[in-house]
Wavefront OBJ file of the C-alpha trace (Angstrom):
o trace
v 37.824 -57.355 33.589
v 39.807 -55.361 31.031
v 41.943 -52.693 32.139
v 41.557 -48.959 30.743
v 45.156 -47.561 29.990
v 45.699 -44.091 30.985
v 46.757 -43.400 26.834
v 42.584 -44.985 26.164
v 41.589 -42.249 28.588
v 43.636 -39.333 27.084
v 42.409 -40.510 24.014
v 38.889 -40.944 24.663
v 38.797 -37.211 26.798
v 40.080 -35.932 23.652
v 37.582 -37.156 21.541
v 34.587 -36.165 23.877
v 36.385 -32.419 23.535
v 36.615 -32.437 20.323
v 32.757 -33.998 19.484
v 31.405 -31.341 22.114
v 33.491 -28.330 20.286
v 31.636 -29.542 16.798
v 28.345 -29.531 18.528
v 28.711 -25.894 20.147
v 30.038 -24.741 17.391
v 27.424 -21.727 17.050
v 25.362 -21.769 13.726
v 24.454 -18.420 12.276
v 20.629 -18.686 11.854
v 19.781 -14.592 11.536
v 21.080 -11.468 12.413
v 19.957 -8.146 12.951
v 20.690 -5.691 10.027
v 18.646 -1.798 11.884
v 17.319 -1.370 15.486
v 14.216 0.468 15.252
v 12.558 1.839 18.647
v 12.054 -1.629 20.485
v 12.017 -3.623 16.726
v 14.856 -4.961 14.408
v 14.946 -5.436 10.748
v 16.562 -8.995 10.098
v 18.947 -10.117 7.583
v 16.277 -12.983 6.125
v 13.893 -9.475 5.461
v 15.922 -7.882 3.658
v 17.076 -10.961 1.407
v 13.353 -12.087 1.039
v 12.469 -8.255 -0.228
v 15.625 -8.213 -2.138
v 14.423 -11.622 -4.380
v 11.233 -10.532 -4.559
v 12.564 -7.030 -6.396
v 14.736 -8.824 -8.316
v 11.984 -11.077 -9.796
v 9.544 -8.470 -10.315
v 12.281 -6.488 -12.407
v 13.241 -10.278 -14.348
v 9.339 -9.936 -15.120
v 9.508 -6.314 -16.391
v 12.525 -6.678 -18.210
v 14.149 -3.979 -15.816
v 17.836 -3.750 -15.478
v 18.975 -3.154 -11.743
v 22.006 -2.145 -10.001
v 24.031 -4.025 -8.032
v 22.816 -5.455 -4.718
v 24.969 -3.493 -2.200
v 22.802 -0.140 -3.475
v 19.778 -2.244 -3.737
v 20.034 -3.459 0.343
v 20.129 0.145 0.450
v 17.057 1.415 -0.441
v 15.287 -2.021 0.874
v 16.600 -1.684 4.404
v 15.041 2.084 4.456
v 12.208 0.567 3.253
v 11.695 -2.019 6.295
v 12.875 0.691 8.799
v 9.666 3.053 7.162
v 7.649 -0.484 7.880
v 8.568 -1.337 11.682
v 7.851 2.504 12.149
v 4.207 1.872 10.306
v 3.836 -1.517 12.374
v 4.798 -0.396 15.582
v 2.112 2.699 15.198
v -0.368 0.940 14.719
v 0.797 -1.798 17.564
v 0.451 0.871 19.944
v -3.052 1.793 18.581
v -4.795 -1.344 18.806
v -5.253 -1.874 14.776
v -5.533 -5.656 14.321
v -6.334 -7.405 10.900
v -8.835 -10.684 11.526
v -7.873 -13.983 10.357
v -12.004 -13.779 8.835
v -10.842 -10.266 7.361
v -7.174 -11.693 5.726
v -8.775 -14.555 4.055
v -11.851 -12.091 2.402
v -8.687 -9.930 1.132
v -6.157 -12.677 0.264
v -9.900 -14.524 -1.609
v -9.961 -11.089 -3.798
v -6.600 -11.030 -4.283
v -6.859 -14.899 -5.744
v -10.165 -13.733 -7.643
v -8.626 -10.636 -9.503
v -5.769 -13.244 -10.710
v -8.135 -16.455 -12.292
v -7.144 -18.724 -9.156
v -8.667 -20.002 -6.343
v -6.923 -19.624 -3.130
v -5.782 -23.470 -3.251
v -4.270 -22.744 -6.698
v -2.572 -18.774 -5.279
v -1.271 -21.523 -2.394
v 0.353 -23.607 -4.902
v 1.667 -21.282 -6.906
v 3.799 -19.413 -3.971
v 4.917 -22.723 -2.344
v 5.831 -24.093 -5.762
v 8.071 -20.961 -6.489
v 9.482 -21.966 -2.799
v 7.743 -19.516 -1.015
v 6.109 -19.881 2.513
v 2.431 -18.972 1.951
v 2.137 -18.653 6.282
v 4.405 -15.675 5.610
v 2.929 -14.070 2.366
v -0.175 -14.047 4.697
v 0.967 -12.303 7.391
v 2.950 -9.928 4.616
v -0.992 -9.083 3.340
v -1.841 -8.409 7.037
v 0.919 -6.217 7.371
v -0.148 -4.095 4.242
v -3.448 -3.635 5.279
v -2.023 -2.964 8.866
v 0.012 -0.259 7.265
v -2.988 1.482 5.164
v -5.025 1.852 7.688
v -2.468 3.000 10.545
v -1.331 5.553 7.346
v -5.307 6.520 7.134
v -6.037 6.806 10.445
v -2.854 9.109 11.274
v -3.452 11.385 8.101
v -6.661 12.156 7.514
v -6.808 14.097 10.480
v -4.065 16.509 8.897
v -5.603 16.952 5.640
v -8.184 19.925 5.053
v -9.481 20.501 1.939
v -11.296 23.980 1.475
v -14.725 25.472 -0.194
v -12.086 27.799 -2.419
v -9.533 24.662 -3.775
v -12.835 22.846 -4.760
v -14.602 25.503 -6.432
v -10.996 26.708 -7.864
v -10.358 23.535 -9.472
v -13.835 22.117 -10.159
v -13.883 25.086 -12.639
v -10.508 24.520 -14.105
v -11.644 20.606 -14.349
v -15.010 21.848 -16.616
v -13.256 24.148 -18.847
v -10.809 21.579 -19.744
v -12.872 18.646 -19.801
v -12.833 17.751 -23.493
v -8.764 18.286 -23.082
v -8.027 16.997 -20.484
v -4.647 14.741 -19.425
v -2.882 12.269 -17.914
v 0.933 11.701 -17.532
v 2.450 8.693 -16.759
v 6.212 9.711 -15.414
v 9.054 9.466 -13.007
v 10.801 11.018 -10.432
v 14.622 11.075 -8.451
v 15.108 13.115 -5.435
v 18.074 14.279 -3.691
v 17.219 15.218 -0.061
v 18.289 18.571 1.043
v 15.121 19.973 3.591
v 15.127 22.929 5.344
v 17.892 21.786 8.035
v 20.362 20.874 5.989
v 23.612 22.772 6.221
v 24.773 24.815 3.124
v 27.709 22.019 2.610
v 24.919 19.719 2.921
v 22.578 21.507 0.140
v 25.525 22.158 -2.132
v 26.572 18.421 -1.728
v 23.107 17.383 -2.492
v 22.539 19.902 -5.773
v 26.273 18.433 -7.384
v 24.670 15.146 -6.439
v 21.330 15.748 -8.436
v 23.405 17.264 -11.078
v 25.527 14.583 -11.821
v 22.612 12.101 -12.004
v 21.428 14.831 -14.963
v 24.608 14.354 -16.774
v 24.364 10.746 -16.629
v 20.991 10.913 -18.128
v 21.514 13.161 -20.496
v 25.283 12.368 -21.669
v 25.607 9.014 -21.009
v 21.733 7.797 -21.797
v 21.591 6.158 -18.660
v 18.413 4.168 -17.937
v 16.237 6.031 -15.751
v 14.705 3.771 -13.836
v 18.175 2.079 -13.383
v 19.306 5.635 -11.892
v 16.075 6.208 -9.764
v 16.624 2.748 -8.360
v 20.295 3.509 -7.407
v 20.304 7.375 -6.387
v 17.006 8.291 -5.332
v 15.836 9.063 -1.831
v 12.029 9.388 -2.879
v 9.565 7.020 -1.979
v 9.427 5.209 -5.303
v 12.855 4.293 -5.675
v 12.490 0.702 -5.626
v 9.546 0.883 -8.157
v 12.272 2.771 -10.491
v 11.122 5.911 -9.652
v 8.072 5.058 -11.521
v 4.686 7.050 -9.866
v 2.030 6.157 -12.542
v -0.515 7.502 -14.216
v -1.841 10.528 -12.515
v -3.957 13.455 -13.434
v -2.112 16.563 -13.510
v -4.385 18.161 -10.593
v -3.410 14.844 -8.490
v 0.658 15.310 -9.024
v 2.353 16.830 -5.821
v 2.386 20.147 -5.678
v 6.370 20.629 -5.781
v 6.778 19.075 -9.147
v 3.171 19.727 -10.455
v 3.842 23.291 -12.045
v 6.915 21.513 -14.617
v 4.427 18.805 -15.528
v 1.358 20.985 -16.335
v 3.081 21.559 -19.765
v 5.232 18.641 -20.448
v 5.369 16.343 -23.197
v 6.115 12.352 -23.287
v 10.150 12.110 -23.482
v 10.417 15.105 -21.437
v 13.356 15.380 -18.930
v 12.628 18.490 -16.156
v 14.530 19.718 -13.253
v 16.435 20.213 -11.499
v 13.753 21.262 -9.235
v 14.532 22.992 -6.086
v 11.821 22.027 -3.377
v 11.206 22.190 0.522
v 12.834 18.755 0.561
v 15.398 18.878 -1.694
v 16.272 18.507 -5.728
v 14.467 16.701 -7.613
v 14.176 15.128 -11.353
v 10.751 14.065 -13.611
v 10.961 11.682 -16.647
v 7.572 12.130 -18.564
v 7.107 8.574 -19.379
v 3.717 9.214 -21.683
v 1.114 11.656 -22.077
v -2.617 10.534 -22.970
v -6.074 12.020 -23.127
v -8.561 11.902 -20.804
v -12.322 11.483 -22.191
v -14.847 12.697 -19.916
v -16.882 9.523 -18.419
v -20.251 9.303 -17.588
v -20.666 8.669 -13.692
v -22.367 6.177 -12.425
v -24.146 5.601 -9.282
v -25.510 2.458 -7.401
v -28.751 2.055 -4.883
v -28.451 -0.616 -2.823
v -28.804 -1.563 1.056
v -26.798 -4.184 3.669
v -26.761 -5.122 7.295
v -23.956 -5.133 8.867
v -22.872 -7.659 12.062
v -19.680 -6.652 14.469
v -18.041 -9.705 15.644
v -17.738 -8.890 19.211
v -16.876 -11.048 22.671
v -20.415 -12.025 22.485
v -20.800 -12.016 18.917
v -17.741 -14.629 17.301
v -17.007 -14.143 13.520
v -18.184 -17.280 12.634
v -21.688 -16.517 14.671
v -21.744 -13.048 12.792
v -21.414 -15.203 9.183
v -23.616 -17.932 10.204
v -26.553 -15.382 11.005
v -26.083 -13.385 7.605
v -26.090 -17.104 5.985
v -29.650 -17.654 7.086
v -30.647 -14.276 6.403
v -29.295 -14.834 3.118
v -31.175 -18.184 1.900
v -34.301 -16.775 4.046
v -34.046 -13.390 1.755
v -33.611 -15.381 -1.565
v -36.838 -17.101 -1.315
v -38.378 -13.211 -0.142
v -36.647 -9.973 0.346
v -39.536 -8.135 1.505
v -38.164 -8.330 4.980
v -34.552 -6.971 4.539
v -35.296 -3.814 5.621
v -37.201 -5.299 8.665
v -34.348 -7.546 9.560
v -31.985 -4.286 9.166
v -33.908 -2.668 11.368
v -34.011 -5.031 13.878
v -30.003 -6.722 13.777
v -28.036 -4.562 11.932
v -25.330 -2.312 13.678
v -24.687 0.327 11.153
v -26.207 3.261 12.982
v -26.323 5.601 9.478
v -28.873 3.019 7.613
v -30.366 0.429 9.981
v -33.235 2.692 11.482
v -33.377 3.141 7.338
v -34.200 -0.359 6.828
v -30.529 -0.145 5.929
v -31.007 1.551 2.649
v -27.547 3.247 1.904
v -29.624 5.210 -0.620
v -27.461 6.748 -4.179
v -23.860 6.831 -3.846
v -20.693 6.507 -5.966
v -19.360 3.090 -5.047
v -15.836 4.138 -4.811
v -16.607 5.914 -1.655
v -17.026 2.865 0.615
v -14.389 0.756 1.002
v -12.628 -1.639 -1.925
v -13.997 -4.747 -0.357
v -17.667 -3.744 -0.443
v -17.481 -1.496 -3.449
v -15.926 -4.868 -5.701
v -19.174 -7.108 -3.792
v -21.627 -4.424 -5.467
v -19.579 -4.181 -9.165
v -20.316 -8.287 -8.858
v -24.428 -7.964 -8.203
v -27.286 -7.804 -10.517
v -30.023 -5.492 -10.449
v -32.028 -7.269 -6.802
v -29.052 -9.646 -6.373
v -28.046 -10.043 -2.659
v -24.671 -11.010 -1.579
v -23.259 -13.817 -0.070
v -21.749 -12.729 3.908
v -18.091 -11.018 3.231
v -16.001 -9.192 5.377
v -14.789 -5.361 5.743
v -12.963 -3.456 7.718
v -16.434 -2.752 9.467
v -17.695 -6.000 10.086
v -19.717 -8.546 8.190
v -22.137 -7.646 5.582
v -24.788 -8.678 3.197
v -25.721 -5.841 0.631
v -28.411 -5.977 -1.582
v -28.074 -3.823 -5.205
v -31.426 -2.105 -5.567
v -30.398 -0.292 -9.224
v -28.104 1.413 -10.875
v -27.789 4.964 -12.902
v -25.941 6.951 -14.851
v -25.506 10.686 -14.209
v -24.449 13.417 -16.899
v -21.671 15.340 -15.902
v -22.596 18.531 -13.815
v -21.449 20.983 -11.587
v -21.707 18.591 -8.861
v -19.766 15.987 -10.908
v -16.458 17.874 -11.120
v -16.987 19.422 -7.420
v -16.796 15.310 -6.092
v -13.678 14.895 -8.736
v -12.314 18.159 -7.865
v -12.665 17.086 -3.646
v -11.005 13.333 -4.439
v -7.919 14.677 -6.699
v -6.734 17.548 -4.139
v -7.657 15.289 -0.823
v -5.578 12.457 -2.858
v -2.803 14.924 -3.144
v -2.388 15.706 0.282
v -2.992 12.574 1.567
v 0.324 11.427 -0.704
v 2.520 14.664 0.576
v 0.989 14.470 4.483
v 1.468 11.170 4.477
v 5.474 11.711 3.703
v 5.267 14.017 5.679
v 4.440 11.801 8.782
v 6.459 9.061 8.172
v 9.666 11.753 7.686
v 8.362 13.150 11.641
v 8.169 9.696 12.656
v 11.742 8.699 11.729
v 12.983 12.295 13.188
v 11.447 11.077 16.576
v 12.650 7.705 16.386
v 15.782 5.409 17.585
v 17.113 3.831 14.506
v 20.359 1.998 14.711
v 21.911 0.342 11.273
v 24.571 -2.263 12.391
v 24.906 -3.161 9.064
v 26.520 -0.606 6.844
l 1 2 3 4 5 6 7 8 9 10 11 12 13 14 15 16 17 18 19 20 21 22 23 24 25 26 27 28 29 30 31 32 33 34 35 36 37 38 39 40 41 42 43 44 45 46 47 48 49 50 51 52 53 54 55 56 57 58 59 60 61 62 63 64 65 66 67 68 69 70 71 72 73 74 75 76 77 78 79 80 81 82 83 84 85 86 87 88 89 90 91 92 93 94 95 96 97 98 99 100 101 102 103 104 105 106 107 108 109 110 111 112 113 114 115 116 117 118 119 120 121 122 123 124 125 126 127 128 129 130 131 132 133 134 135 136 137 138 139 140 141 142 143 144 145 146 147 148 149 150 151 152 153 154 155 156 157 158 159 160 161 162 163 164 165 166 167 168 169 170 171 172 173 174 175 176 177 178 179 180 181 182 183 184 185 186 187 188 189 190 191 192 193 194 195 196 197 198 199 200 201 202 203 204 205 206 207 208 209 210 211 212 213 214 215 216 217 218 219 220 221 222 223 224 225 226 227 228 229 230 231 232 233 234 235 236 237 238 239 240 241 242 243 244 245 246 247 248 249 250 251 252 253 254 255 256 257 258 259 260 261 262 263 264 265 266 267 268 269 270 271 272 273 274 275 276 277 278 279 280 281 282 283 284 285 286 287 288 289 290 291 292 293 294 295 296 297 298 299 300 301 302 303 304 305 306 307 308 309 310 311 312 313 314 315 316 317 318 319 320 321 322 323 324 325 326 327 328 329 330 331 332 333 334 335 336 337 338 339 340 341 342 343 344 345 346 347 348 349 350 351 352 353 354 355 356 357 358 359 360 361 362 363 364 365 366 367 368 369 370 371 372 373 374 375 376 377 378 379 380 381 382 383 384 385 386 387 388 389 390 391 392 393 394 395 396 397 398 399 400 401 402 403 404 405 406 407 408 409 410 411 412 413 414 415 416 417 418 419 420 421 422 423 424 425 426 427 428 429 430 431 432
């Protein structure tokens, strides 16, 4: 038998040292970048946001500044989201795997592809299309938490209707839309006087560099504002003038495209508009849509797939004769408003239900029914009875009149709550 020198053994101990030093040597996989409450906003979210607003601006043709300011605005941006997410966490919303793939079908439809060919395209770029799912569901996570916590805080009166509805008439055959920007300085109500002077030589200098210097706008926006476009440029639009937000509504009412305003002192702080373009508004007939559905809520003894498999038959059963929708409404449907009605939803503007069943009724013919589809609600098949159009009337510019003020303060209330959430919350950036 061979004999193992002492020197073999040195050597050998050394080697084993030095093989199990490579293999802890720790590998930096992710790191946290904000604590937020009891959730973190990683490094690999902020990089994946960061690439996708760079593309998008390679796409536009949109200069941007350098990536330090961009991480920036894209970390507040996450922090706004884990705020959003962990709302609606705590109130239960969940988004169905049956109710993602109805969205993420539309989303494929309103681009030429089927989803196989939207999968192909986002892996092909390098992409993970597992996690531009769950990205959707996060979005529609996020709008409904957002409606659910602000429409509660939004009261529209009699007077603002009638007010504008009459303003809306008289300037119906001159009426406008603006398509512009906007930079904001924050300064609110609890800001020191240091603070609000700081904050006005702040705004003013960005003014300089627009005018003096003919700095790009949306370059500016991107780098200096703190409003909630700033990673779209600053860039809010088209929007009616009776749908702007109140604090910088009164400078646009008489603007013209090319038009620099502000400063403008607000609540908030300073702000800055860039009318983009101006354009006429024709007055358009309104249309309205009779049609009826039954709805199914998947439930623990009702599975999604049960729920679509029941509308199925219904469907091919209603094809061959319809004359028993409104007894099969009666008799399954859970939509207390219309199945006693044989689910007749009667005349209605089809932008007041929501965007999934108001695109399945833009896609009927006059009698058509629907293949099953998903909402919010539940399942559905809807049936489109007939169509109309309506002159305009008094009652026409009262509905536009409601929608343009309640869109209004939805936008400022919902600022609003996400400005009280961050107040309340614990938010922690480690990386500066």
């Amino acid at each position: 038998m061979k004999r193992i020198t002492l020197s073999a053994i040195k050597a050998l101990a050394v080697a084993l040292a030095l093989q199990s030093s490579a293999i802890a040597e720790p590998q930096l996989i992710d790191r946290v970048v904000v604590r937020v409450n009891n959730s973190v906003v990683l490094e690999s979210e902020v990089q994946r946001m960061l690439e996708d607003v760079k593309a998008r601006a390679l796409d536009a043709g949109q200069t941007l500044p350098r990536d330090s300011v961009l991480r920036t605005q894209i970390t507040e941006r996450l922090v706004d989201r884990k705020l959003q997410l962990s709302m609606a966490d705590r109130m239960g919303l969940r988004i169905s795997d049956a109710q993602l793939d109805q969205t993420i079908t539309s989303v494929a439809a309103q681009e030429g592809m089927t989803i196989e060919q939207m999968r192909a395209e986002i892996e092909s770029g390098g992409s993970s299309y597992q996690l531009y799912r769950e990205e959707i569901r996060d979005e529609l996570v996020i709008g409904d938490v957002t409606r659910m916590a602000v429409r509660n805080r939004i009261n529209v009166s009699p007077q603002e209707v009638e007010g504008l509805a009459k303003m809306l008439e008289e300037q119906s055959q001159n009426n406008r839309e603006m398509h512009f920007g906007h930079i904001m300085v924050i300064a609110d109500t609890d800001s020191s006087k240091q603070e609000i002077e700081d904050a006005e030589a702040r705004i003013n200098k960005i003014l300089s560099l627009l005018k003096e210097e003919g700095s790009d706008f949306r370059r500016q926006a991107t780098t200096s504002s703190q409003g909630p476009k700033a990673l779209e440029g600053g860039d809010w639009g088209w929007m009616n003038i009776n749908e702007v937000p109140t604090i910088f509504a009164d400078s646009l009412r008489n603007a013209d495209k090319g038009d620099l305003l502000g400063p403008v002192r607000s609540p908030v702080g300073f702000h800055l508009i860039k009318v983009f373009d101006v354009r006429g508004v024709e007055a358009v007939e309104l249309e309205e849509i009779h049609s009826r559905h039954i709805l199914l809520k998947p439930s623990i003894i009702m599975s999604e797939a049960k729920a679509r498999s029941m509308l199925q038959s219904f469907v091919k059963e209603l094809r061959q004769d319809d004359s028993k929708f409104a007894e099969l409404a009666e008799e399954y449907s859970e939509d207390p408003g219309s199945a006693a009605n044989g689910g007749d939803l009667g005349w209605a503007n089809p932008a007041m239900y929501v965007p999934e069943f108001s695109a399945q009724l833009g896609a009927l013919e006059k009698n058509q029914i629907s293949e099953p589809f998903r909402t919010t609600h539940g399942w559905h098949i809807v049936q489109l009875l007939d169509k109309r159009i309506l002159d305009a009337s008094e009652q026409r510019w009262a509905d536009r009149a409601y929608q343009m003020i309640a869109k209004r303060k939805f936008t400022e209330e919902s600022a609003t709550w996400l400005r009280e959430m961050r107040e309340s919350a614990y938010i922690d950036v480690i990386d500066e």
